[in-house]
C-alpha positions as CSV (number, residue, x, y, z in Angstrom):
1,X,8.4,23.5,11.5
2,X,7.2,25.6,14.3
3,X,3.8,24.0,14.1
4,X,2.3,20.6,13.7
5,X,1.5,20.0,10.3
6,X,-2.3,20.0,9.4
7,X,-3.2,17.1,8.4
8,X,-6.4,16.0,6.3
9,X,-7.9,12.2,5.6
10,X,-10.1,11.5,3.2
11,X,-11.9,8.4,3.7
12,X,-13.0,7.0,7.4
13,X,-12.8,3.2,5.8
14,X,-11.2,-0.3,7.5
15,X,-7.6,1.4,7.3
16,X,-8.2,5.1,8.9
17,X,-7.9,4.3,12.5
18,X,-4.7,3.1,11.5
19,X,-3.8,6.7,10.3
20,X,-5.7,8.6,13.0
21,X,-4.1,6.9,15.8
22,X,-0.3,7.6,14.4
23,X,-1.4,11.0,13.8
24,X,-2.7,11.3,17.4
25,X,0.1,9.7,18.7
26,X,3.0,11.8,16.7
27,X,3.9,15.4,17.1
28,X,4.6,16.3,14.1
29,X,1.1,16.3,13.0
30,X,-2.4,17.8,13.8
31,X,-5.7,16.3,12.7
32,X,-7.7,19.1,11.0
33,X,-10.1,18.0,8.5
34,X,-11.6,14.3,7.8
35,X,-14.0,13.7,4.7
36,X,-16.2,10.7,3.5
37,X,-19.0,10.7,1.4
38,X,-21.3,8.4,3.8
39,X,-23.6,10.0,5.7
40,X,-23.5,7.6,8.2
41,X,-19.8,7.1,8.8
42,X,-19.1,11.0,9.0
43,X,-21.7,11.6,11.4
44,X,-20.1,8.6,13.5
45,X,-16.8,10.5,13.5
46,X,-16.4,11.8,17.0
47,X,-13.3,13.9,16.8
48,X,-12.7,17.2,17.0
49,X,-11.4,17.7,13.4
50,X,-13.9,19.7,10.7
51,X,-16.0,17.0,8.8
52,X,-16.5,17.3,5.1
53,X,-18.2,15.3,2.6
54,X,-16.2,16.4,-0.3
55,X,-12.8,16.3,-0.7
56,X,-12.5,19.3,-2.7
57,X,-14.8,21.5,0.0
58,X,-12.0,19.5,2.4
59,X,-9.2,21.1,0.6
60,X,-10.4,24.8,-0.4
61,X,-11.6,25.2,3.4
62,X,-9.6,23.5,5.3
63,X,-6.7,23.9,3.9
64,X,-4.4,21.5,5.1
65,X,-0.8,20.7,5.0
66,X,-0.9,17.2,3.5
67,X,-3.5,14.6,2.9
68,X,-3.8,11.0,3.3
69,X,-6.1,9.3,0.9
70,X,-7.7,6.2,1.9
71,X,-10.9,5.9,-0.4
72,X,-11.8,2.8,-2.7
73,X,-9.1,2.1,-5.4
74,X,-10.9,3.6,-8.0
75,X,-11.7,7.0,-6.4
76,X,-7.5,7.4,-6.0
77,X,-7.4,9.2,-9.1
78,X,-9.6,11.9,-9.3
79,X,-9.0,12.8,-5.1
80,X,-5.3,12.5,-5.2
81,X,-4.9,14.3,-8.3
82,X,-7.0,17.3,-7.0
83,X,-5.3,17.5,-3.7
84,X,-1.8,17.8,-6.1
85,X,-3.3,20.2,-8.7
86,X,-3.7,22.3,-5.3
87,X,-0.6,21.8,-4.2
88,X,-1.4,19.3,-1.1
89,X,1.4,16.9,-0.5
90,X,-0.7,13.1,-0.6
91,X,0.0,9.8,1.0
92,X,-2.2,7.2,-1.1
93,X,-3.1,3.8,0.2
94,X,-2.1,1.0,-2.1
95,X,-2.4,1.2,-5.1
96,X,-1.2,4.3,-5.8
97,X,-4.3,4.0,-8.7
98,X,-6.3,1.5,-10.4
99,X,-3.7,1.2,-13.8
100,X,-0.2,2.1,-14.7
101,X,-1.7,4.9,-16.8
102,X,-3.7,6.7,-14.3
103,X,-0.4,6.2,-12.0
104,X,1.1,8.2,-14.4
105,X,-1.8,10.8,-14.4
106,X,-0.5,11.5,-10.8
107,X,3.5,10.7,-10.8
108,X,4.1,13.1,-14.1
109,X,2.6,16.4,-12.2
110,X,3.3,15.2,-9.0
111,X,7.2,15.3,-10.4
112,X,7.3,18.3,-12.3
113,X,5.6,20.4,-9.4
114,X,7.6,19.2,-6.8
115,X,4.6,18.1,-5.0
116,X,5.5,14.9,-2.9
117,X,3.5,11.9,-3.8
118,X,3.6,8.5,-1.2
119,X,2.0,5.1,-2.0
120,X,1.6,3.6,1.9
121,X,3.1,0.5,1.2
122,X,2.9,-0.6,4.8
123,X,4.9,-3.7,5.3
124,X,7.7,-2.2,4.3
125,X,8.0,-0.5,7.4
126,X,6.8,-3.9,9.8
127,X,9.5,-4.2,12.4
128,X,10.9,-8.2,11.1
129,X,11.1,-6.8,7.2
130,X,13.0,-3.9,8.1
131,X,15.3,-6.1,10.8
132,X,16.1,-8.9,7.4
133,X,16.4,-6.1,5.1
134,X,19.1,-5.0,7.7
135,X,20.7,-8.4,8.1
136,X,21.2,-9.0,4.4
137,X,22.6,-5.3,3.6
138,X,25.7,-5.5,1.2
139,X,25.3,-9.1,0.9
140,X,24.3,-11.4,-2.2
141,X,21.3,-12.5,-2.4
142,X,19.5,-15.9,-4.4
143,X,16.2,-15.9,-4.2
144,X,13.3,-14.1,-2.1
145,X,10.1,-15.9,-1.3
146,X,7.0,-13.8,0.2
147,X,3.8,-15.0,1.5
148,X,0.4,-12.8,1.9
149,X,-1.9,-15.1,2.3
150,X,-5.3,-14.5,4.4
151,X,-8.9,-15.2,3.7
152,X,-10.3,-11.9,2.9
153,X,-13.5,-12.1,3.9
154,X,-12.4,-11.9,7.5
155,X,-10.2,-8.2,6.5
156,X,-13.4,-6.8,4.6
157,X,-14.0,-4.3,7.9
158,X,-17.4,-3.6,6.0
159,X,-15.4,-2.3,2.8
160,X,-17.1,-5.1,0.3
161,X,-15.8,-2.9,-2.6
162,X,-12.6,-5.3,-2.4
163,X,-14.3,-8.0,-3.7
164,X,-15.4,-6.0,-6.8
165,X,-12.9,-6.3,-9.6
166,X,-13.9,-2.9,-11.3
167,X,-13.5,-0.9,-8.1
168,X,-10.3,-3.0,-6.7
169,X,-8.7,-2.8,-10.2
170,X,-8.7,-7.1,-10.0
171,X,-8.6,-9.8,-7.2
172,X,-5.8,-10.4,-4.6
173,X,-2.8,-9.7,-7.4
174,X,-4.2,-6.0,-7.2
175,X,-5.2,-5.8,-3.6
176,X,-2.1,-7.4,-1.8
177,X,0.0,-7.6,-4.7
178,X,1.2,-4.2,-4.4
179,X,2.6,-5.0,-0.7
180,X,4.0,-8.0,-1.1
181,X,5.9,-6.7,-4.5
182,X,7.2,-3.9,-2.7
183,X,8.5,-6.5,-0.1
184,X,10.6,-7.8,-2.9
185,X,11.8,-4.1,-4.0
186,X,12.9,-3.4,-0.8
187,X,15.4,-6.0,-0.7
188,X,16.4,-6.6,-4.6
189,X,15.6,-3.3,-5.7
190,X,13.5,-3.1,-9.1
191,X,12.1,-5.9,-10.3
192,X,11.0,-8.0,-13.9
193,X,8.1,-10.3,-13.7
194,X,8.9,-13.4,-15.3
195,X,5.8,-16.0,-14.6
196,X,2.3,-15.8,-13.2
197,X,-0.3,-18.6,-12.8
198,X,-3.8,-17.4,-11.2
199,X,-6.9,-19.5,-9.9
200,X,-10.1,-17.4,-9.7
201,X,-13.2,-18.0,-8.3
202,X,-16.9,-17.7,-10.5
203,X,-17.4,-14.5,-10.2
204,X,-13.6,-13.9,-11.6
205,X,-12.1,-12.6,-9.1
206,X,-8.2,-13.8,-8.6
207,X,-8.0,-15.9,-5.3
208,X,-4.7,-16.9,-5.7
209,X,-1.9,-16.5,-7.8
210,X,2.0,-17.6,-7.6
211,X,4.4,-14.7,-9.2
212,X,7.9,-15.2,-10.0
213,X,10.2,-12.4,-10.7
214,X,13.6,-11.4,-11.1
215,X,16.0,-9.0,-9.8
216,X,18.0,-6.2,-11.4
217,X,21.2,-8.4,-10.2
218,X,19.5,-11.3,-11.3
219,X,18.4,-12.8,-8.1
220,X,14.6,-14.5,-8.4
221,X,12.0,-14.1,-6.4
222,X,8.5,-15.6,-5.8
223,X,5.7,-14.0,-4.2
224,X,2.4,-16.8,-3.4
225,X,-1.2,-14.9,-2.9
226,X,-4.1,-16.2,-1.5
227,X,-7.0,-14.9,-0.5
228,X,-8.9,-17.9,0.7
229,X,-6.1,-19.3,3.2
230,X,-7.6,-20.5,6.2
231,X,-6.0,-17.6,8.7
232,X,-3.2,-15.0,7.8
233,X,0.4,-16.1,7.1
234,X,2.5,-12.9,5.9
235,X,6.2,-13.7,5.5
236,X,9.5,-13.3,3.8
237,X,12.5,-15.6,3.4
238,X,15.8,-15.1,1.4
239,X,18.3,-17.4,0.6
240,X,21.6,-16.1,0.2
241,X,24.6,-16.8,-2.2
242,X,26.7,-18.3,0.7
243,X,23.3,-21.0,1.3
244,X,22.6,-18.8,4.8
245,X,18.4,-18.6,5.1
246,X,17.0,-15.9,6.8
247,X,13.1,-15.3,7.4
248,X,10.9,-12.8,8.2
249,X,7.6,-13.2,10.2
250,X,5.4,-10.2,9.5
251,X,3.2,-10.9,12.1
252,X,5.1,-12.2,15.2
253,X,4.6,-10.6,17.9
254,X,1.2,-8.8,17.2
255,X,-1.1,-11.2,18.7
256,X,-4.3,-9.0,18.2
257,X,-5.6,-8.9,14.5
258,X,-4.4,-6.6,12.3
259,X,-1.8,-5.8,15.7
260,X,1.2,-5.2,13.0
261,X,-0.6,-2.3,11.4
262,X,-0.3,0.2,14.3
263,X,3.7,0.5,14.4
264,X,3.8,0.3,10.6
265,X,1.2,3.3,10.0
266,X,2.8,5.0,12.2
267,X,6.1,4.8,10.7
268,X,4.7,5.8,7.3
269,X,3.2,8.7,8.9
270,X,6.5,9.6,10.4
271,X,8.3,9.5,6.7
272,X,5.8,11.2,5.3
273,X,6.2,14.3,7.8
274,X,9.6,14.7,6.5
275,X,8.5,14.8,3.0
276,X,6.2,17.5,3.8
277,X,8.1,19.5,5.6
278,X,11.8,19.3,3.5
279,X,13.4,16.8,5.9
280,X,13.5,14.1,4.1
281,X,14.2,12.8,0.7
282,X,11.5,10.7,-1.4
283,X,12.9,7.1,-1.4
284,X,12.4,3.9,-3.4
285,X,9.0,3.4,-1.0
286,X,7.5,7.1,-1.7
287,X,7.9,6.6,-5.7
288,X,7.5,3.0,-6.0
289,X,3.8,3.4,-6.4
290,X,3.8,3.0,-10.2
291,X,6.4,0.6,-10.3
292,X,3.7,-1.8,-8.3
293,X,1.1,-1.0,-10.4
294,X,3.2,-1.8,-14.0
295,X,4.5,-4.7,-11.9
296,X,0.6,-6.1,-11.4
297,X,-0.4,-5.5,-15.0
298,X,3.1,-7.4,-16.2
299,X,1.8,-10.3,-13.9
300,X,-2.0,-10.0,-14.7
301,X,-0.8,-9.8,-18.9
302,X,1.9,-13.2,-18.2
303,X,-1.0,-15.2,-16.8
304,X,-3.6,-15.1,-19.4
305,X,-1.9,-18.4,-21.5
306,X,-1.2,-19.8,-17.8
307,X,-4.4,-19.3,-15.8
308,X,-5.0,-21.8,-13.1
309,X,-8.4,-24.0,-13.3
310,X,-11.3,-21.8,-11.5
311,X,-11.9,-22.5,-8.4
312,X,-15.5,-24.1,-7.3
């Protein structure tokens, strides 16, 4: 294009300074409209982009280019799928909703109008993942084995809707579940969920949860959740048909918390400029938002003969 794409982001939560800084830092975008329904954190935006506190007064005056959502789980739905009835090209923080069936309500249009649709499933683009899925390219692989653990109190950033099962859509399978999944994805391609064992806490909320799956070419795969670790681990390691093991550390290197995000929103911010603008072709990543989500209710539905004792 000619232009920087105008770019609009609803919801100034934990994650948007994530997206404001790539779209600051990249050329291919412009900042022109942000939106939140506080107040308080709209008036504390100090940029020079128009402020709205509704997403639909966002997108009828505004009119931007493309639109990143990043509002509580359960408001997904209904802002995504307005931006899309309008035409608005959306990249959705994780998950792309809060069920398999609203995913739907948002892949189905998103498809037949030719409206491109992107889940940010961020560490997909971390530096290490992308290096190991690199490494084991054309090669057979075993088994896969991701870590998210972290204690999640400490990544609240003030957003304590994550702790509320009806606005998260569950516990840590639905929050980081979606990430680490498409961790697997990326290097076994679609996947089958075979096990799941939970613990939750009193309130019922999933703390922790061990998920095995499989592999279109067979190869298995665990992913281990935890949201009451005491600090953040976040890794991969695959073992490969020839007994070779490689690893992934997703946060080497970033020594500052939550360092890894920058380069990795950036990244998604930089795919999603060429879905906008015709450059690019949707991949696995941009459609693998309900894939996630039928993966998390496959995992939530295996558990509930196997659940874990509550935790005290």
């Amino acid at each position: 294009m000619n232009r920087p794409l105008r770019l609009g982001v609803v919801g100034l939560g934990a994650i948007s300074p994530y997206y404001l800084a790539a779209a600051d830092r990249l050329p291919e975008w412009e900042l022109t409209a942000v939106c939140d329904a506080r107040a308080q954190t709209l008036e504390g935006f100090t940029g020079p982009a128009a402020r709205f506190a509704d997403h639909r007064v966002l997108l009828a005056e505004a009119r931007p280019d493309a639109l990143v959502v990043a509002v509580p789980n359960d408001v997904h739905l209904p802002v995504c799928r307005d931006a899309l009835t309008a035409g608005v090209p959306v990249c959705v923080e994780k998950p792309l909703a809060l069920t398999a069936a609203q995913g739907r309500l948002l892949v189905e249009p998103a498809r037949a109008g030719g409206v491109p649709l992107m889940t940010a499933f961020h560490r997909r683009y971390n530096t290490a993942v992308r290096e190991l899925a690199d490494r084991i390219a054309g090669r057979e692989v075993r088994s896969v084995r991701v870590r998210y653990l972290e204690r999640i109190e400490e990544h609240l950033g003030g957003e304590d809707w994550y702790l509320d099962p009806e606005r998260c859509g569950g516990g840590c399978l639905a929050d980081n579940g979606p990430n680490a999944f498409d961790v697997v994805r990326l290097l076994l391609g679609d996947l089958t969920v075979t096990g799941c064992a939970l613990e939750r806490d009193g309130h019922g909320v999933d703390r922790r949860a061990v998920i095995r799956l499989r592999g279109r070419t067979g190869a298995m795969a665990s992913v281990e959740l935890d949201w009451s670790y005491p600090g953040e681990l976040k890794d991969v390691e695959v073992e490969l048909a020839d007994g070779e093991v490689l690893g992934a550390d997703m946060l080497a290197g970033h020594t500052a918390f939550k360092g890894s995000l920058w380069h990795e929103y950036e990244a998604i911010l930089g795919e999603f400029a060429e879905l906008v603008d015709g450059r690019g072709i949707a991949g696995p990543g941009a459609h693998g938002g309900l894939h996630a989500l039928e993966l998390v209710e496959a995992a939530y539905d295996c558990a509930r003969p196997a659940t874990l004792k509550a935790s005290r």
